[in-house]
C-alpha positions in Angstrom: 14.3 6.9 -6.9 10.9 7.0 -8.0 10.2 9.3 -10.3 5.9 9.8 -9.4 6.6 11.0 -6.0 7.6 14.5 -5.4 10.9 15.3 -3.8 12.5 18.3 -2.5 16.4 18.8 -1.5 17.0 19.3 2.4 18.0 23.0 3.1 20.8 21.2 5.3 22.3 19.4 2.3 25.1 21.8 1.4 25.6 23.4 -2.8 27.6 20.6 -4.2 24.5 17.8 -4.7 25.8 14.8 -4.6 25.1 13.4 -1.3 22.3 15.4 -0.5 19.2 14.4 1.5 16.3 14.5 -0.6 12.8 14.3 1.3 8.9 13.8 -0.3 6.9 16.6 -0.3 4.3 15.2 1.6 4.9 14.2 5.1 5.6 11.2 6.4 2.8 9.7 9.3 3.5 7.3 11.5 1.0 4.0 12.3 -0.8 4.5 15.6 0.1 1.2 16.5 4.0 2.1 16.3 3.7 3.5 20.0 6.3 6.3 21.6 9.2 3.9 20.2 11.8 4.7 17.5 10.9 1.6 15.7 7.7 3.2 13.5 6.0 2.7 10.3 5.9 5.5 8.8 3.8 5.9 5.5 3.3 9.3 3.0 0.8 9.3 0.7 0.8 10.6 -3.1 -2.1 10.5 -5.2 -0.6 7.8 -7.4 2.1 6.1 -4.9 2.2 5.0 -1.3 5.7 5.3 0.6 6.3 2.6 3.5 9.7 3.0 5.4 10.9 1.8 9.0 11.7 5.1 10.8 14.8 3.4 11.8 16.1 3.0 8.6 14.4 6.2 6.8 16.8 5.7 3.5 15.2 2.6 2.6 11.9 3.3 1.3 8.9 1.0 -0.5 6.6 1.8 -2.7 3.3 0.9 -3.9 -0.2 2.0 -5.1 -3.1 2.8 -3.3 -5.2 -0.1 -4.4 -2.2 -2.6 -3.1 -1.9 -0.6 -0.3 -5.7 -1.0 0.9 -5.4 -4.8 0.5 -2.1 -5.1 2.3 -4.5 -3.1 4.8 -7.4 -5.5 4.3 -5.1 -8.7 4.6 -3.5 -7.6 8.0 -7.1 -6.8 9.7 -8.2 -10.2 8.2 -10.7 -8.6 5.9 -8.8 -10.3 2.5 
């Protein structure tokens, strides 16, 4: 887990703390383009760190920086 992005334990993740869900701080927004469907990209920004996930698969989660982010941006509107 990265260590830059904030995390908070889920109140629903019982006293013991081993398998607890641990969420960002920051909430998650999903891409306008994702639609009404379950399938969404979902990204949360941190002042040093962009989070990418599939909001099908929430446990799985990528990180990057803001620079990297802007020209993954750049590349997939065919500004690059």
């Amino acid at each position: 887990m990265r260590s830059d992005i904030a995390w908070q334990k889920s109140s629903y993740s019982g006293g013991g703390g081993e398998q607890c869900v641990e969420i960002s701080a920051v909430p998650w927004q999903k891409s306008s383009h994702s639609g009404g469907g379950e399938q969404c990209v979902e990204i949360s920004a941190h002042p040093h760190t962009i989070a990418i996930r599939e909001s099908d698969i929430p446990t799985v989660v990528v990180t990057t920086t803001p620079p990297r982010f802007r020209a993954l941006i750049a590349s997939v509107r065919g500004r690059a």
